[in-house]
C-alpha positions as a printed NumPy array, in Angstrom:
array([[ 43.001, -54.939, -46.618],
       [ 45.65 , -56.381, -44.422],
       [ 48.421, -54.311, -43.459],
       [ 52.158, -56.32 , -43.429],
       [ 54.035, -54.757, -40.874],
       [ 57.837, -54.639, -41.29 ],
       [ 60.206, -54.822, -38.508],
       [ 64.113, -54.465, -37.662],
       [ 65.626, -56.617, -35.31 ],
       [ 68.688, -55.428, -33.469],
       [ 70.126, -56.975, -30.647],
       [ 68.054, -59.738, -32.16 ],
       [ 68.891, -62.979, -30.427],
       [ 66.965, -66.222, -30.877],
       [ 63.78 , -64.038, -32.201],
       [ 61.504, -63.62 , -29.501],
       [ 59.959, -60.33 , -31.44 ],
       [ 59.446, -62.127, -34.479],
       [ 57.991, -65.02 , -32.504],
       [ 55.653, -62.429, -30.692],
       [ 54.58 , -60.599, -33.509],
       [ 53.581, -63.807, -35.333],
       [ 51.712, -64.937, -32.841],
       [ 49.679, -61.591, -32.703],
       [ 49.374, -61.744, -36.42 ],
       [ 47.4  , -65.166, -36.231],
       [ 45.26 , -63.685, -34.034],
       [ 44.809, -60.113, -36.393],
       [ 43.992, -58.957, -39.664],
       [ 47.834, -58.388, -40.27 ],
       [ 50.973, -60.201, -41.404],
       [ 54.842, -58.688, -40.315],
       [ 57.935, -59.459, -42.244],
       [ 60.864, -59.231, -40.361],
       [ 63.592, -57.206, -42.75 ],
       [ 67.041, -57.808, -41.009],
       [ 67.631, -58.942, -37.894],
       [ 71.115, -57.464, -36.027],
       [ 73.329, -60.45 , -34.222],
       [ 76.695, -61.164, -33.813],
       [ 76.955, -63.918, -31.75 ],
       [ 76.976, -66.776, -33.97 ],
       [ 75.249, -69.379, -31.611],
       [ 72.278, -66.893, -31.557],
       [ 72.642, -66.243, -35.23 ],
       [ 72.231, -70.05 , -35.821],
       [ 69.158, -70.526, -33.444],
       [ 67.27 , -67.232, -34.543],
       [ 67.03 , -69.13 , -38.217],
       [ 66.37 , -72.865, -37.122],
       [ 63.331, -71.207, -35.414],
       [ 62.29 , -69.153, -37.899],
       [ 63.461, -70.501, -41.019],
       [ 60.764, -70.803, -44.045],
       [ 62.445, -73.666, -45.942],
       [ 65.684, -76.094, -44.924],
       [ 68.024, -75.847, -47.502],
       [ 71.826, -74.843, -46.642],
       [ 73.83 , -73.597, -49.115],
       [ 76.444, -76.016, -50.081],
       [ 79.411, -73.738, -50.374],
       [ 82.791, -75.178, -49.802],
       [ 85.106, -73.887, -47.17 ],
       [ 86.794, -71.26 , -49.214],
       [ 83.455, -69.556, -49.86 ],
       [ 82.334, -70.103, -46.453],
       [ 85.568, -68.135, -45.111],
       [ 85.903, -65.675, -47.998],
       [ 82.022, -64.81 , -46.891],
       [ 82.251, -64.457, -42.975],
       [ 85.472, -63.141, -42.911],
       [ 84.219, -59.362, -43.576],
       [ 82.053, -59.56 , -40.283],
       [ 82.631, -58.817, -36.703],
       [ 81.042, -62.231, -35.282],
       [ 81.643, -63.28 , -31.653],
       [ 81.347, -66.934, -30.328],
       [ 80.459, -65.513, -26.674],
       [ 78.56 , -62.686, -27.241],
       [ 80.849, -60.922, -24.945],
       [ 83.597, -60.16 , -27.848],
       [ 84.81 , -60.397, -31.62 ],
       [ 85.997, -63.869, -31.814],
       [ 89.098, -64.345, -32.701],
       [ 88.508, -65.142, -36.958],
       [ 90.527, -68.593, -36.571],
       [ 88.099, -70.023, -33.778],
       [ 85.207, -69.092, -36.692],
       [ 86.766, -70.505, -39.973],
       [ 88.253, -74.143, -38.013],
       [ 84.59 , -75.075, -37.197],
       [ 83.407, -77.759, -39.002],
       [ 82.154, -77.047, -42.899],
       [ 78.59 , -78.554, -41.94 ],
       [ 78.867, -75.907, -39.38 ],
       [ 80.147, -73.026, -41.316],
       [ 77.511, -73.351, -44.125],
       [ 74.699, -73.333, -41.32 ],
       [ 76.381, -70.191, -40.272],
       [ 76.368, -68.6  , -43.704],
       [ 72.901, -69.751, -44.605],
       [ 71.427, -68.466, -41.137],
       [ 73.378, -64.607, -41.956],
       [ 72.257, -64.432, -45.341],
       [ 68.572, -65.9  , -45.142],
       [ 67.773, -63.527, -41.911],
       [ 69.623, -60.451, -43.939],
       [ 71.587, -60.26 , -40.408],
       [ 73.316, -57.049, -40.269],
       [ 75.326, -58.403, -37.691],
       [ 77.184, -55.653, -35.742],
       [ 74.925, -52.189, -34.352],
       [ 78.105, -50.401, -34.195],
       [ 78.775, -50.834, -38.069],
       [ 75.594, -50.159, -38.563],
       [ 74.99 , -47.135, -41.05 ],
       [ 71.766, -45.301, -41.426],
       [ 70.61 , -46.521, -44.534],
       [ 70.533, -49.956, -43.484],
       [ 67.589, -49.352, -42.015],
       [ 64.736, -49.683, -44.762],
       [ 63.04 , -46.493, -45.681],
       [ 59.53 , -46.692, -44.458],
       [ 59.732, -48.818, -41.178],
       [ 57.155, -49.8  , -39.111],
       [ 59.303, -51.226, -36.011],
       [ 62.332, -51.146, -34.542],
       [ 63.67 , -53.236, -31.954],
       [ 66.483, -52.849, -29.669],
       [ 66.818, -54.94 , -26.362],
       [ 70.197, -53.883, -25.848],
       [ 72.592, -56.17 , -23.55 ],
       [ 71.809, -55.588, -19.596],
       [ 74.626, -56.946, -17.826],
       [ 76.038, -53.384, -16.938],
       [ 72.695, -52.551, -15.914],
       [ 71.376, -55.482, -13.821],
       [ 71.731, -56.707, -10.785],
       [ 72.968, -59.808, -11.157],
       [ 75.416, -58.558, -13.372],
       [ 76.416, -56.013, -10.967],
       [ 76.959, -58.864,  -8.707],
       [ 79.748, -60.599, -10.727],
       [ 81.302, -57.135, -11.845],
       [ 80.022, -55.486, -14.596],
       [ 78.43 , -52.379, -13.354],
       [ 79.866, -49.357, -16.159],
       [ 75.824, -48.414, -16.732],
       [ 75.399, -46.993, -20.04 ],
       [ 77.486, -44.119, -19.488],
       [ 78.262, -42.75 , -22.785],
       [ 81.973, -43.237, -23.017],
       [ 82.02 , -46.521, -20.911],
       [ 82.49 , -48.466, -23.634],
       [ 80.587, -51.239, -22.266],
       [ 77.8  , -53.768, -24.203],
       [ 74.693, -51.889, -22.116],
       [ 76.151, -48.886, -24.075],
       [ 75.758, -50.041, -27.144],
       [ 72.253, -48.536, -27.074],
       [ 74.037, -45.088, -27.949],
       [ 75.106, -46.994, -31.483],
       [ 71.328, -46.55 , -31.961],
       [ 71.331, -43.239, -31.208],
       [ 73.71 , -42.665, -33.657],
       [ 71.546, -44.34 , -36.517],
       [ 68.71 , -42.278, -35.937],
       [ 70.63 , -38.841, -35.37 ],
       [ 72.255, -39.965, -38.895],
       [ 68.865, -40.621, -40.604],
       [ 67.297, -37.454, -38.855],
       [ 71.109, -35.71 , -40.524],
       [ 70.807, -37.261, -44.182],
       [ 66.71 , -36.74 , -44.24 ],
       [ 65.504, -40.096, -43.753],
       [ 62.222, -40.952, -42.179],
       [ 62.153, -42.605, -39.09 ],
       [ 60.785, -45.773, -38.218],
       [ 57.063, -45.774, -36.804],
       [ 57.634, -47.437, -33.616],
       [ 60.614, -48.372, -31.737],
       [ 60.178, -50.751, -28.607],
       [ 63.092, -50.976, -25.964],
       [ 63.276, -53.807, -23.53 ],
       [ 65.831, -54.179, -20.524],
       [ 65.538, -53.91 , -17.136],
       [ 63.569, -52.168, -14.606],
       [ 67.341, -50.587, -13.356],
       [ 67.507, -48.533, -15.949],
       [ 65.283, -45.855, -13.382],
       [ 67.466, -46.747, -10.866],
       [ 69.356, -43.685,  -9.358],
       [ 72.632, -44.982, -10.828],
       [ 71.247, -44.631, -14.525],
       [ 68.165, -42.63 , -14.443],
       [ 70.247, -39.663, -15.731],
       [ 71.531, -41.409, -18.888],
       [ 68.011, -43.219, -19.625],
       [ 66.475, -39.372, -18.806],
       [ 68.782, -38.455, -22.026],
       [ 67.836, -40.879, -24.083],
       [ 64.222, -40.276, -24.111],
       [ 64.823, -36.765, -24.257],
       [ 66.689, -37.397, -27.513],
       [ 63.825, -39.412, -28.688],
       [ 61.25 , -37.069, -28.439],
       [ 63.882, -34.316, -29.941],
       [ 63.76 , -36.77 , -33.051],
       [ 59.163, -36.451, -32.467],
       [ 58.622, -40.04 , -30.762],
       [ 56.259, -39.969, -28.12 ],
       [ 57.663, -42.665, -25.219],
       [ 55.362, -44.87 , -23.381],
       [ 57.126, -46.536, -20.128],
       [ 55.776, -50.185, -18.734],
       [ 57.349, -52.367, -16.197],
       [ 55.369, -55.553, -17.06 ],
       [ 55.59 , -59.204, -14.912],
       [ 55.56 , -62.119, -17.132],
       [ 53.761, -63.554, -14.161],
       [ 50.937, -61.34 , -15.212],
       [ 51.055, -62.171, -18.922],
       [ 50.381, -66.075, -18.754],
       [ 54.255, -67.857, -17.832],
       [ 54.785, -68.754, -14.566],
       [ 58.235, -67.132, -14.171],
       [ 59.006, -64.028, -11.925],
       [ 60.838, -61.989, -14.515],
       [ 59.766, -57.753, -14.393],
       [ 61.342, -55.835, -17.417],
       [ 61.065, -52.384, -18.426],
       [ 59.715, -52.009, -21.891],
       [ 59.163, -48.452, -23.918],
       [ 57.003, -48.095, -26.83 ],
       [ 58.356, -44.488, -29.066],
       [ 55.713, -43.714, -31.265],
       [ 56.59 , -41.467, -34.138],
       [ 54.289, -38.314, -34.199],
       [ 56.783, -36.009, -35.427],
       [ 55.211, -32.284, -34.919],
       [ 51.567, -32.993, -35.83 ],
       [ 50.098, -32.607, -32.229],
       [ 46.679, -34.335, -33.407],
       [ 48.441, -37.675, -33.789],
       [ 49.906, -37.11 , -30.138],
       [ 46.773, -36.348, -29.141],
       [ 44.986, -39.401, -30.546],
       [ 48.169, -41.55 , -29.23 ],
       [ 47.858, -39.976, -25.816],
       [ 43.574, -40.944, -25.983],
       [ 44.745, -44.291, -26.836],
       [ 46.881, -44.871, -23.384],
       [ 43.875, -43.361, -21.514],
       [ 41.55 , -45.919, -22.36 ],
       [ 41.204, -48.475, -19.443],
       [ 41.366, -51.514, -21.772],
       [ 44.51 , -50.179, -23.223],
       [ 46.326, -49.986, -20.17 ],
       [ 48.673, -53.258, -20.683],
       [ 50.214, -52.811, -17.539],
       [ 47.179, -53.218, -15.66 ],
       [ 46.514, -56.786, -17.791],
       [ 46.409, -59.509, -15.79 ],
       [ 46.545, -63.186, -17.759],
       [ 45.685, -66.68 , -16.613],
       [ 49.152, -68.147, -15.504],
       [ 49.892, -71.78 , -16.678],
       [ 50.732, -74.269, -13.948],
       [ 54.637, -74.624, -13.536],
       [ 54.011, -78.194, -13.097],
       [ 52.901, -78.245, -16.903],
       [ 56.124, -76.67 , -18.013],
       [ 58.783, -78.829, -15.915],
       [ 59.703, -82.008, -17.623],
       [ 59.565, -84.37 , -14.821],
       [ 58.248, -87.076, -16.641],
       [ 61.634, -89.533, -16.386],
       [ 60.238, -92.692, -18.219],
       [ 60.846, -90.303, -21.397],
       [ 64.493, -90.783, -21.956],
       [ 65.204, -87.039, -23.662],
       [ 64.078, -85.508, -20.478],
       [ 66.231, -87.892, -18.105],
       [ 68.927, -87.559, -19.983],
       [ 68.301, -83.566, -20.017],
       [ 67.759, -83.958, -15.584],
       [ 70.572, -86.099, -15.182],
       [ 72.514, -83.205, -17.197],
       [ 71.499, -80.198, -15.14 ],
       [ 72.573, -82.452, -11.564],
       [ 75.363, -80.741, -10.027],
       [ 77.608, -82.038,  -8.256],
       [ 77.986, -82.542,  -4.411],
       [ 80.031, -79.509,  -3.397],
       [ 79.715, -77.508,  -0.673],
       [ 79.145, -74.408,  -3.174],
       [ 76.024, -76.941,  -4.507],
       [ 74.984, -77.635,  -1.451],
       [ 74.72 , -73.903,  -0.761],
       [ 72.771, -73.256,  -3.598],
       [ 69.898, -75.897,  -2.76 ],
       [ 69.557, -74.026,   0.35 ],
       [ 69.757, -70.058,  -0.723],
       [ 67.583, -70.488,  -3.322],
       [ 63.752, -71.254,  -4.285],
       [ 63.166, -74.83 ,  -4.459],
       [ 60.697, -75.363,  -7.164],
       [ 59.903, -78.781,  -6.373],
       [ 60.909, -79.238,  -3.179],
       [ 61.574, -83.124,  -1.131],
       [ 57.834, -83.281,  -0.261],
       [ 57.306, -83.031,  -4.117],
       [ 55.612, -79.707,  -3.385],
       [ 55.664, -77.399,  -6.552],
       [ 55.821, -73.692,  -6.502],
       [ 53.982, -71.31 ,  -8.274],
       [ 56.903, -70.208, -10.274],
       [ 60.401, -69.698, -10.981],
       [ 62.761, -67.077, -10.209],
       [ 63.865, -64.945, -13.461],
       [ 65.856, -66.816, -16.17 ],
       [ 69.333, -66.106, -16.534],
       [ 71.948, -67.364, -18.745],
       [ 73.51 , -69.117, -15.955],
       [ 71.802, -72.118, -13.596],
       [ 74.985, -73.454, -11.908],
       [ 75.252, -69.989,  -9.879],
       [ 73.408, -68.219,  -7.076],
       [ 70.974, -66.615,  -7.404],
       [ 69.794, -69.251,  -9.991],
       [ 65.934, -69.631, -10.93 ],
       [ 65.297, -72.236,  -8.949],
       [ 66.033, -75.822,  -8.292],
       [ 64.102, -79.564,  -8.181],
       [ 64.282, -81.929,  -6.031],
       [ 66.138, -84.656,  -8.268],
       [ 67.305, -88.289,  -6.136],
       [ 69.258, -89.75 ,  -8.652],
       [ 72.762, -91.463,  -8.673],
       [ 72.924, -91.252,  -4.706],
       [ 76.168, -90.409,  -3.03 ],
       [ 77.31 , -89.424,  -6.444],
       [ 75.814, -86.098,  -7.138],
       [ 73.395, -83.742,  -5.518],
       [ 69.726, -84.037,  -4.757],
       [ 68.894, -82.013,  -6.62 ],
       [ 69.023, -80.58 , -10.416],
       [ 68.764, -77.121, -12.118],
       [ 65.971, -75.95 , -14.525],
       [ 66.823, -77.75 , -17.772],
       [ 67.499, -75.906, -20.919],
       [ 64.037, -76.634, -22.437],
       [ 62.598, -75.897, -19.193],
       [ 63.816, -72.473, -19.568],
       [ 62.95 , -72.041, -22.912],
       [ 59.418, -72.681, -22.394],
       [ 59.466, -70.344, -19.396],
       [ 61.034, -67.75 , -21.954],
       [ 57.069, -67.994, -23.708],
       [ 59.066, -70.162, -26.669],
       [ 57.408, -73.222, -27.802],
       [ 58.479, -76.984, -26.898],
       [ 59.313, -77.254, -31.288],
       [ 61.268, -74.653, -30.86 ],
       [ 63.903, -76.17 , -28.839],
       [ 63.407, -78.772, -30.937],
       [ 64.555, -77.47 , -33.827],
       [ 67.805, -75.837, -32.688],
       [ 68.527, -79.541, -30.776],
       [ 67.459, -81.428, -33.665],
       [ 70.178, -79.878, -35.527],
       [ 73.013, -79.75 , -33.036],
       [ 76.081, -80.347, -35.192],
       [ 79.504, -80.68 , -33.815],
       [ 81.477, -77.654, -33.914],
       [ 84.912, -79.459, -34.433],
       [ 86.279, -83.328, -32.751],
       [ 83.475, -84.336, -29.76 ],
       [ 82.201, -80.645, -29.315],
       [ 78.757, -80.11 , -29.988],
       [ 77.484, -76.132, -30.745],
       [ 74.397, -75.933, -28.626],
       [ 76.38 , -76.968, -25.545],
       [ 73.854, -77.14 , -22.248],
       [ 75.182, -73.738, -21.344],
       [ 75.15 , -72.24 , -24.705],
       [ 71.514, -73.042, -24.286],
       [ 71.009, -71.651, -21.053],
       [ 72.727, -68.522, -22.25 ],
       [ 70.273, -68.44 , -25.144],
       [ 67.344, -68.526, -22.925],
       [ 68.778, -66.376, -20.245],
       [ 69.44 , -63.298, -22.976],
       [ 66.08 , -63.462, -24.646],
       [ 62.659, -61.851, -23.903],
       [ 59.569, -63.768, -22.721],
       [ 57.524, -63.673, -25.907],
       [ 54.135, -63.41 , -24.253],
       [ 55.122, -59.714, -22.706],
       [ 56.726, -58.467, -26.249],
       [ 52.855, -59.743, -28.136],
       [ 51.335, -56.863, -25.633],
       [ 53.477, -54.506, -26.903],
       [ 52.805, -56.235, -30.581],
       [ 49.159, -56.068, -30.071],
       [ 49.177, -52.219, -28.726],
       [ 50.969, -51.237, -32.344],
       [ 48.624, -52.927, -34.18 ],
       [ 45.843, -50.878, -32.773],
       [ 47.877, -47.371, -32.61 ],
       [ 49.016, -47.715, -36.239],
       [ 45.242, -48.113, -37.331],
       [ 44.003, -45.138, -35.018],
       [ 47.423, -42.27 , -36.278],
       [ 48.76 , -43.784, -39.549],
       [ 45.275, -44.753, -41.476]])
């Protein structure tokens, strides 16, 4: 019989769990069905259900309804903050019954810290929560954000104590807990300046009986040619029956089990970069990501790794994705002569380029592009950096499907 797995989505972004685990499901005798997703930025909202969607119809509300409806959430148009409501209900009514359509067919719960304990399903396989990391990582550190997740720092890395909360309120009211939770962030949350705080959280997991499994996995392991190590935990939910830890513990002992030691064939950068120019979409996209000549510019050229470099040598792969290319450190730059003694030699990963080093598919991109309405006068939605930040905040999907693949074998050894 196959087993549907169901799965929570907080923090949920563009879907790269959903994209991971449907990829493992073509490839196993299961099926997943993602329940709610948890998103408040409304660009990400938008993009998480042109990827996923099942069918393409909008609901033709008119602007009252559209207003009356997202009024009651706490939506953000930066991901940063709550927008202020009047930047949400001038957009454009094409645009606001996308918005509406994309909340209600994902069930989006939208905000984790309004999130209440029973709106998480009874009888949960997996919960997701790749909390934000810009208090946590180093690049964020570099431009300022550095409160950790201290507990009373109010900062977006601590919103992972708004999941705390749900469970210790599920664990209160007599709820079961979800099967398997899976964290992703980054490999700074051992680092001496948080090691205490992330010490307490998995303390206060296994106080709720989740057994926590720690990997620091390479994408450049796991088939994508981009340098990107995250720290991922797997909490398994054993409660106090000491057999299922044991069989859980077997599991992680087994030398083909260990994913950490996997090691994937890597697909040639040079496939991924668009540097065919006779196609027009992909000029157009170069020409786009050119910066200007600038000192700063100039700078970054030479600080930073030159993917294709004047000799039209290609590396082996990028530097880690971030939701920013016109900065340093950036992932990388191409050699790019184009419009001399106008603009630099040179031109930043494009925003497909980076979504294809992110593990999504080419139709992917696609089908947020393909439906790129204007957000009021000239402005489109999915600006160039609206789609770097997409990229930039997501997960590669090809390290979330060994996490993916590792449930679907513990859940048939401890829940069968």
């Amino acid at each position: 019989m196959t087993k549907n797995f169901t799965m929570v989505e907080l923090f949920s972004g563009i879907g790269a769990q959903a994209k991971a685990f449907s990829r493992v499901s073509k490839r196993r005798n299961v099926t997943f069905t993602t329940v709610n997703t948890c998103e408040w930025d409304i660009h990400a909202i938008v993009a998480y259900y042109l990827i996923h969607r099942k069918d393409k119809y909008i609901y033709k509300w008119d602007r009252e309804k559209c207003i009356e409806y997202l009024e009651k959430f706490n939506l953000s148009n930066n991901g940063k903050e709550k927008a202020n409501f009047a930047t949400i209900a001038n957009l454009n009514l094409e645009l606001l019954r996308l918005i509406c359509t994309a909340i209600k067919k994902t069930n989006n719960l939208i905000s984790v810290t309004d999130l209440k304990s029973t709106d998480i399903p009874d009888n949960l396989d997996v919960l997701t929560y790749s909390f934000p990391c810009q208090d946590l990582s180093n690049v964020g550190a570099l431009h300022g954000y550095n409160k950790g997740i201290d507990r009373d720092a109010h900062s977006r890395s601590g919103l992972l104590w708004e999941v705390e909360r749900v469970l210790k309120d599920r664990q209160r009211d007599g709820l079961d807990m979800p099967k398997f939770l899976i964290l992703e962030n980054v490999t700074a949350l051992e680092a001496d300046r948080h090691k205490d705080n992330f010490s307490e959280w998995k303390n206060q997991l296994e106080s709720f009986g989740y057994v926590n499994k720690i990997f620091k996995l390479d994408s450049l392991d796991l088939g994508i040619p981009q340098h990107r190590k995250r720290l991922l935990m797997l909490s398994v939910y054993v409660g106090s029956d000491k057999e299922k830890e044991n069989l859980l513990n077997n599991y992680f002992e087994i030398k083909e089990h260990k994913i950490e030691d996997k090691r994937l064939p890597v697909k040639p950068l040079v496939d991924i970069l668009k540097t065919n120019y006779d196609n027009k979409v992909y000029f157009a996209e170069a020409l786009l990501s050119q910066p200007n000549a600038t000192p700063s510019r100039l700078k970054i050229w030479d600080d930073n790794l030159k993917i294709i470099n004047e000799d039209n040598i290609v590396a082996n792969n990028s530097q880690t994705i971030t939701t920013k290319q016109d900065r340093h450190p950036n992932s990388g730059n191409i050699y790019f002569d184009y419009e001399n003694n106008k603009k630099s030699k040179y031109r930043f990963l494009t925003p497909r380029e980076c979504f294809l080093l992110m593990g999504f598919d080419e139709s992917d991109y696609n089908k947020i592009i393909s439906n790129n309405i204007k957000s009021r006068s000239n402005a489109l939605f999915f600006s160039r950096d609206k789609m770097y930040k997409l990229a930039g905040n997501s997960i590669v999907v090809n390290v979330l499907e060994q996490i993916f693949d590792a449930i679907v074998d513990i859940d048939s050894i401890i829940n069968n």
